[in-house]
Every structure is written in structure tokens, then in C-alpha cells.
DSSP file (Angstrom, degrees, kcal/mol; ACC not computed):
  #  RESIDUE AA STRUCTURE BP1 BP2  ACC     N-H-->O    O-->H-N    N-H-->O    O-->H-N    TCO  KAPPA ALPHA  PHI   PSI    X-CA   Y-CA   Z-CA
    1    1 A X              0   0    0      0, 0.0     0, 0.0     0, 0.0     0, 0.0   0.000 360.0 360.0 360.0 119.5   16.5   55.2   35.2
    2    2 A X        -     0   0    0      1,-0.1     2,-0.6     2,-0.0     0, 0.0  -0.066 360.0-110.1 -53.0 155.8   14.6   53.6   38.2
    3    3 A X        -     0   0    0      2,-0.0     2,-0.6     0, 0.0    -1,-0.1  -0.834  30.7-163.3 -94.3 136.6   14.9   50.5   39.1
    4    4 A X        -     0   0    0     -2,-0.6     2,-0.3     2,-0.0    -2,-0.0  -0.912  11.5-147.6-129.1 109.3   11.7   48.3   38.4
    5    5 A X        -     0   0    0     -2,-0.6     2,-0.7     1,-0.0    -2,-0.0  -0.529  12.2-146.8 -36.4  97.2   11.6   45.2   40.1
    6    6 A X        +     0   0    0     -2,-0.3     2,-0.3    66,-0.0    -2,-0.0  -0.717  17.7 177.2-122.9 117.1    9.8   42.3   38.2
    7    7 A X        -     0   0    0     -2,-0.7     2,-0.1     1,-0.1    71,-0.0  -0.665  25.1-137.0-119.8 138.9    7.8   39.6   39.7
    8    8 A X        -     0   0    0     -2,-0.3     2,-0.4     1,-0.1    -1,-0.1  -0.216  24.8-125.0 -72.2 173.4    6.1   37.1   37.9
    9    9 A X        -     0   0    0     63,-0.1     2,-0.1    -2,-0.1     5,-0.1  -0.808  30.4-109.6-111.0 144.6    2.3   36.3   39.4
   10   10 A X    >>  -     0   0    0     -2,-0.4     4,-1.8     1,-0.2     3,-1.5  -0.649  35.6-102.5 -83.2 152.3    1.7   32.7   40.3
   11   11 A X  H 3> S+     0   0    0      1,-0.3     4,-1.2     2,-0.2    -1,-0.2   0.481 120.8  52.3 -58.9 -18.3   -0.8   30.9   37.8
   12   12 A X  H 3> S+     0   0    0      2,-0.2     4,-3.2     3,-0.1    -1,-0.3   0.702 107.7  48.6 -84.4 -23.9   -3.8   31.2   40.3
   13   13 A X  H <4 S+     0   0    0     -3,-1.5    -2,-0.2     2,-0.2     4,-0.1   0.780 111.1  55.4 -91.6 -34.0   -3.3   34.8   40.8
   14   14 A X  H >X S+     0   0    0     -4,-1.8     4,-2.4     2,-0.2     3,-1.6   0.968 107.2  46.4 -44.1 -74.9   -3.2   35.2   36.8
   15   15 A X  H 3X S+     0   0    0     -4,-1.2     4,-1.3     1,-0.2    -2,-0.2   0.865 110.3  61.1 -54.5 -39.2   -6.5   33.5   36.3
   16   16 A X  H 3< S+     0   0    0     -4,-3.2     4,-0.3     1,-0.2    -1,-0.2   0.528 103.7  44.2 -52.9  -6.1   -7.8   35.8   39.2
   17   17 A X  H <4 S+     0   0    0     -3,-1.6     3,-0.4     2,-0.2    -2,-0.2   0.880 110.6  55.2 -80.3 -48.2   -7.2   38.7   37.7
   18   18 A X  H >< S+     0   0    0     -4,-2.4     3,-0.6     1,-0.3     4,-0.3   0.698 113.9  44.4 -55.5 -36.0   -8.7   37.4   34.3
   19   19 A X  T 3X S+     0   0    0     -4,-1.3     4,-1.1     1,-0.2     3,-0.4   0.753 110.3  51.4 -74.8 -34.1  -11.9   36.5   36.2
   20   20 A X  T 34 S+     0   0    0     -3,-0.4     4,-0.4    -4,-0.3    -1,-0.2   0.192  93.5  71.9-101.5  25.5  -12.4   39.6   38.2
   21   21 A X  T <> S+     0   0    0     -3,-0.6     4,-1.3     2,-0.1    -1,-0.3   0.808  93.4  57.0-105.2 -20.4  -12.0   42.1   35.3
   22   22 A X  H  > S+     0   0    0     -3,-0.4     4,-3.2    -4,-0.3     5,-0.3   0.956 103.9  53.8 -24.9 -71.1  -15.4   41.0   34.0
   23   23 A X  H  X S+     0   0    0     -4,-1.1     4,-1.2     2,-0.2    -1,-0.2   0.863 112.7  41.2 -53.7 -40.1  -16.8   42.0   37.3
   24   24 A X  H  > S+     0   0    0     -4,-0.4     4,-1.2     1,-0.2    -1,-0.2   0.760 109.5  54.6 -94.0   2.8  -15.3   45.7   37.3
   25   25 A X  H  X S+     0   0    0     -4,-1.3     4,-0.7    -3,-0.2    -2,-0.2   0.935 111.8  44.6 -92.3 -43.6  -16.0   46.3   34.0
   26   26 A X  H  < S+     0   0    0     -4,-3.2    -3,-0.1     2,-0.2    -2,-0.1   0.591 114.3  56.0 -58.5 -19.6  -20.1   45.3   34.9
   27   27 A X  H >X S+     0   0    0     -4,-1.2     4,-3.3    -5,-0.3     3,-2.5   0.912 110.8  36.7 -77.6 -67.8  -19.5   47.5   37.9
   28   28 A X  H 3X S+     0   0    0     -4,-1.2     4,-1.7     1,-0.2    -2,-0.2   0.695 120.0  51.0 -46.5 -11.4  -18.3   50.8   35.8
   29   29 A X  H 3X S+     0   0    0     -4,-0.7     4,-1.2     2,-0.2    -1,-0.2   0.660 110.1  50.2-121.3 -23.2  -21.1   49.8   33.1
   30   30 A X  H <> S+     0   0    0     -3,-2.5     4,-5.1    -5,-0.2    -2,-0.2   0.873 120.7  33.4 -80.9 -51.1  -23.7   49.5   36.2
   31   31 A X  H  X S+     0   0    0     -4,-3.3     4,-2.9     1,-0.2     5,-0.3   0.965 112.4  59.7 -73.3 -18.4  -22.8   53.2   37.7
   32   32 A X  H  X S+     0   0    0     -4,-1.7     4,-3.4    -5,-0.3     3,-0.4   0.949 106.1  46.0 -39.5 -56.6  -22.1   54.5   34.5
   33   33 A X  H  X S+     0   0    0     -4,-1.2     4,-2.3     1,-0.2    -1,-0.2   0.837 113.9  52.5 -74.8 -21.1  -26.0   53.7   33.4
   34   34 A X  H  X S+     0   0    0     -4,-5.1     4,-1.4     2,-0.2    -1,-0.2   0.853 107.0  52.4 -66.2 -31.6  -27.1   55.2   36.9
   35   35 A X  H  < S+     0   0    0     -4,-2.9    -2,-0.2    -3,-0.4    -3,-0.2   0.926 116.5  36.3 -57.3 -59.3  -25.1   58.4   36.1
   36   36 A X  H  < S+     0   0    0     -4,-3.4    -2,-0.2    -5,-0.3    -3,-0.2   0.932 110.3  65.2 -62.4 -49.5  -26.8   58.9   32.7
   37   37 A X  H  < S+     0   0    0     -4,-2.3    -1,-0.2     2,-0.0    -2,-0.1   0.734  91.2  79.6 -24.5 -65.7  -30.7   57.5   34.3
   38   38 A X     <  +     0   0    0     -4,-1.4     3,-0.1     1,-0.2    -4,-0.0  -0.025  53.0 158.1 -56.8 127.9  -30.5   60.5   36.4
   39   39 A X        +     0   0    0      1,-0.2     2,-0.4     2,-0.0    -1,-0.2   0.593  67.1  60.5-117.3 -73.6  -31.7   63.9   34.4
   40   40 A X     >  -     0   0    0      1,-0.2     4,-1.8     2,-0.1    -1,-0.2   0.033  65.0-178.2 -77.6 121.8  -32.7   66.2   37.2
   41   41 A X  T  4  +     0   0    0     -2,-0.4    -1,-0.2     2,-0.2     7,-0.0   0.813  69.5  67.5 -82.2 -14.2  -29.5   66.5   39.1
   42   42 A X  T >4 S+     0   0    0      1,-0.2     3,-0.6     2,-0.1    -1,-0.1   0.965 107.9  47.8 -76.9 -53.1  -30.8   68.9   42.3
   43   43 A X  T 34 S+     0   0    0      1,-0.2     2,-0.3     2,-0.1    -2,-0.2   0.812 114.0  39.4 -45.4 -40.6  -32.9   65.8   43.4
   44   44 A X  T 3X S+     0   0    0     -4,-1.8     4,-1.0     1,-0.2    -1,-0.2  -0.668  73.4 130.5-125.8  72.7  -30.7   63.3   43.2
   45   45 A X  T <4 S+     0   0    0     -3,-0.6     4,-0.4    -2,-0.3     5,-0.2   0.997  76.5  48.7 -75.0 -65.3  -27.4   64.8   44.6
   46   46 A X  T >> S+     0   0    0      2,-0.2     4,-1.7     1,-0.2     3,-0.9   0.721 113.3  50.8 -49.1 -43.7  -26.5   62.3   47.1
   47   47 A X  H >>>S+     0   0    0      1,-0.4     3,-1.5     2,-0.2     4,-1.3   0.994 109.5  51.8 -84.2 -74.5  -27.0   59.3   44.3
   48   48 A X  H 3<5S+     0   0    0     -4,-1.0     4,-0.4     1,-0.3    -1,-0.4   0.600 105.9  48.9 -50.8 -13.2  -25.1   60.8   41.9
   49   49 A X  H <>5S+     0   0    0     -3,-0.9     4,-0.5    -4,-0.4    -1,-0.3   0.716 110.1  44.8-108.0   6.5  -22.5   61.3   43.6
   50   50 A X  H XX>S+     0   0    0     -4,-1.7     3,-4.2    -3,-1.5     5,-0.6   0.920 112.0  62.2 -75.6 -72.3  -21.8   57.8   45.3
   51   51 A X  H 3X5S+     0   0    0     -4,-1.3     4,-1.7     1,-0.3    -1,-0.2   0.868 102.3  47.6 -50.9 -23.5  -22.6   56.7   41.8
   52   52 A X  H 3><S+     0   0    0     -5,-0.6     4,-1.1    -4,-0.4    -1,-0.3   0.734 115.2  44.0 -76.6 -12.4  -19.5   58.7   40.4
   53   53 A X  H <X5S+     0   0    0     -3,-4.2     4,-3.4    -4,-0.5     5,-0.2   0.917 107.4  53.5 -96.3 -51.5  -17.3   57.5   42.9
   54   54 A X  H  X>S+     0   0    0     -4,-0.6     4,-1.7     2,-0.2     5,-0.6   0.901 110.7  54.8  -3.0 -75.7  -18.5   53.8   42.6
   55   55 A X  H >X<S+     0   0    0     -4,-1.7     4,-2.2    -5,-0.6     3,-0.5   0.827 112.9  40.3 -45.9 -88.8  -17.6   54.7   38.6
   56   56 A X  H 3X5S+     0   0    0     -4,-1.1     4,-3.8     1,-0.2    -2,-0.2   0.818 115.1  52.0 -31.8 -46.3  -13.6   55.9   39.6
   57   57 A X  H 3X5S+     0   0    0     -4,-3.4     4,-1.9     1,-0.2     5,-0.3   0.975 114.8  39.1 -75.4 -64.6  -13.1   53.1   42.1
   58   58 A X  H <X5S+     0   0    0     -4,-1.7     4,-2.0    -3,-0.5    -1,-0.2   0.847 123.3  41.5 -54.8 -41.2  -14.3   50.2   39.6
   59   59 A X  H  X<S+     0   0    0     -4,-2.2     4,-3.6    -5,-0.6    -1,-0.2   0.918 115.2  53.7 -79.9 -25.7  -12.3   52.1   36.3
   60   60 A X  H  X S+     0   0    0     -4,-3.8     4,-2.6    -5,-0.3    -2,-0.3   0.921 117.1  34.8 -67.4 -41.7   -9.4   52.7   38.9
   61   61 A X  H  X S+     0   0    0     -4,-1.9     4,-1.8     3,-0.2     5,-0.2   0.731 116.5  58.0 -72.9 -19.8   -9.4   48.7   39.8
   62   62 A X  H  X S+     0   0    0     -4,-2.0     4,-3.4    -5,-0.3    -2,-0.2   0.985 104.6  47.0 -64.7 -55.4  -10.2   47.9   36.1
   63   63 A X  H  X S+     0   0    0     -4,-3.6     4,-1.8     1,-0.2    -2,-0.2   0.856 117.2  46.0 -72.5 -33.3   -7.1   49.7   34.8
   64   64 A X  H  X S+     0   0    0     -4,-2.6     4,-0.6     2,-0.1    -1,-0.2   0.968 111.8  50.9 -57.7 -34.7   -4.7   47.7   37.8
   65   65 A X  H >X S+     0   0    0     -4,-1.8     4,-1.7     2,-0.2     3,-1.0   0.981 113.6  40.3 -92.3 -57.1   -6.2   44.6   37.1
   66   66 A X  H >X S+     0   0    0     -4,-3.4     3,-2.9    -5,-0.2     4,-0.6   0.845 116.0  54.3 -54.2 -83.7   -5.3   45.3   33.2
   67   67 A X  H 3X S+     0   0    0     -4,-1.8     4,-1.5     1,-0.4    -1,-0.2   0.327 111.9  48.0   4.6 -38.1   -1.5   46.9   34.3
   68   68 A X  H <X S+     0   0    0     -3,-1.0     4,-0.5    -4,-0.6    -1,-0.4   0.480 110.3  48.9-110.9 -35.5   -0.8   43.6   36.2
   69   69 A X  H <X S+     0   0    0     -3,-2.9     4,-0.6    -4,-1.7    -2,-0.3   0.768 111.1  41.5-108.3 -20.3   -1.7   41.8   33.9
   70   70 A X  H >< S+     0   0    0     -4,-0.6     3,-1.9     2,-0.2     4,-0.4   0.922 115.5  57.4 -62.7 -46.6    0.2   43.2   30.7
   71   71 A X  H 3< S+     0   0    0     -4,-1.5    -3,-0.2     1,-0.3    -2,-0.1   0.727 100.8  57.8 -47.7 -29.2    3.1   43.5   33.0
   72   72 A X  H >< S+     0   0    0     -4,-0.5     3,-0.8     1,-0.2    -1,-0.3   0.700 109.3  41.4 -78.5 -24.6    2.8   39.9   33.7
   73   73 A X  T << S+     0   0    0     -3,-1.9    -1,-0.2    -4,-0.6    -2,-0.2   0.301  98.0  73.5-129.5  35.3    3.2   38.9   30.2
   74   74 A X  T 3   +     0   0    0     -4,-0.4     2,-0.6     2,-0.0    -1,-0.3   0.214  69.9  98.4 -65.2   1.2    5.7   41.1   29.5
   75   75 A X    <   -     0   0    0     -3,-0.8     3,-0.2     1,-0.2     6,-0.1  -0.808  51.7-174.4-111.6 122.8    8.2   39.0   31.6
   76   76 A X  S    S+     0   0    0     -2,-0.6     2,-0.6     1,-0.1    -1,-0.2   0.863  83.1  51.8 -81.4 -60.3   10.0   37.0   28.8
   77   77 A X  S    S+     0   0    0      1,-0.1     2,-0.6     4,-0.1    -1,-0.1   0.318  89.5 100.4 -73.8  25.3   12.0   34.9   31.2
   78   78 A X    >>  -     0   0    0     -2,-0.6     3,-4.2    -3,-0.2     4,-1.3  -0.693  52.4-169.2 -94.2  69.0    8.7   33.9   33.1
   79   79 A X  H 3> S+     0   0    0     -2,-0.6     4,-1.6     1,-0.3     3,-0.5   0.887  89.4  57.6 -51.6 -30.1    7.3   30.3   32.1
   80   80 A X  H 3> S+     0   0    0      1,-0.2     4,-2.1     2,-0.2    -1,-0.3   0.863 109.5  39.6 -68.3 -10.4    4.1   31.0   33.9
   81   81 A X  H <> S+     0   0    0     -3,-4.2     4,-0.6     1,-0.2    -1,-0.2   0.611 118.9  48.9 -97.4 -15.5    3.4   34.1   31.8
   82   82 A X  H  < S+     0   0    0     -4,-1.3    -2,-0.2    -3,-0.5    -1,-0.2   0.829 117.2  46.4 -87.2 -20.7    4.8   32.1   28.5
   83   83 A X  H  < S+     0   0    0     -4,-1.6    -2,-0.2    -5,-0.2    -3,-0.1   0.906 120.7  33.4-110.0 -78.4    2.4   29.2   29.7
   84   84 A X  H  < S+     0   0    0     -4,-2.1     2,-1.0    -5,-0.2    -3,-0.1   0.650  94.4 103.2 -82.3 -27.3   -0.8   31.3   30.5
   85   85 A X  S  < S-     0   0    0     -4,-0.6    -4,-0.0    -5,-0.2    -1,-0.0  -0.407  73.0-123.7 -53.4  93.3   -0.4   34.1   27.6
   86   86 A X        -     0   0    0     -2,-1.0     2,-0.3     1,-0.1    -1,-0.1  -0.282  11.1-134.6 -61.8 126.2   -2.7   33.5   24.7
   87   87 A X              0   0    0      1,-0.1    -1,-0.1     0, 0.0     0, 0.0  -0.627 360.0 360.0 -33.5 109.3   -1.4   33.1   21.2
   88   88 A X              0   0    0     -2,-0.3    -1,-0.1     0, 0.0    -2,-0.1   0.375 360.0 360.0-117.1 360.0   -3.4   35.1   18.5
């Protein structure tokens, strides 16, 4: 079993995460609607394919930002994650 090293995130660095997944999920949602816009694909190679990477790089930071942030309130013995962690 590896060892996994777990560090809590300081309460500013929490709330930054929280803020900036808005912004890559409106980024995937933007190239996503440029992938589908496009029908004829021999015309618009170049565009389509920026807009597919544009898509990976935004779902690839969406899903750290989400990782980092379950990890974070996974940490029982963490007040800031017991602090900042919403009740449902």
C-alpha cells in the first residue's frame, strides 16, 4: 500500500477552488456548444480541433479542482475541512 500524504488546504485556497469550478465547467459547456455548432467538419478543421482540446483541458482541470476538493473533506482530523464542509 502507498503511502498517501494528506494535507489539508488553507480556507482561502478552499473557497478558490469552489469559485473556479464554475468557470471550467462554463469553459467545457462553451467548447462543447462550438464542437456540436460545427456540422461540416472539412471546413472547419483547425476550429474544431482547438475546440476539442480547449474541451479536455477545462474537463481535465474541472475533475482536479473536484479531486482536491473531496480529498479535502475527507480529512477528518482537519478543522478547516470540518469548518468549510457543508452539512446536507
Amino acid at each position: 500500500m502507498a503511502f498517501v500524504k494528506r494535507v489539508a488546504l488553507a480556507p482561502r485556497a478552499v473557497r478558490q477552488l469552489r469559485r473556479v469550478r464554475s468557470v471550467y465547467l462554463a469553459g467545457m459547456l462553451l467548447s462543447a456548444f462550438v464542437l456540436i455548432s460545427y456540422d461540416d467538419s472539412a471546413a472547419a478543421g483547425r476550429q474544431t480541433v482547438i475546440a476539442g482540446v480547449l474541451l479536455a483541458v477545462f474537463a481535465a482541470l474541472l475533475t482536479l479542482t473536484a479531486v482536491q476538493l473531496w480529498r479535502h473533506g475527507r480529512t477528518e482530523h482537519c478543522s478547516t475541512a470540518k469548518k468549510l464542509t457543508r452539512v446536507v
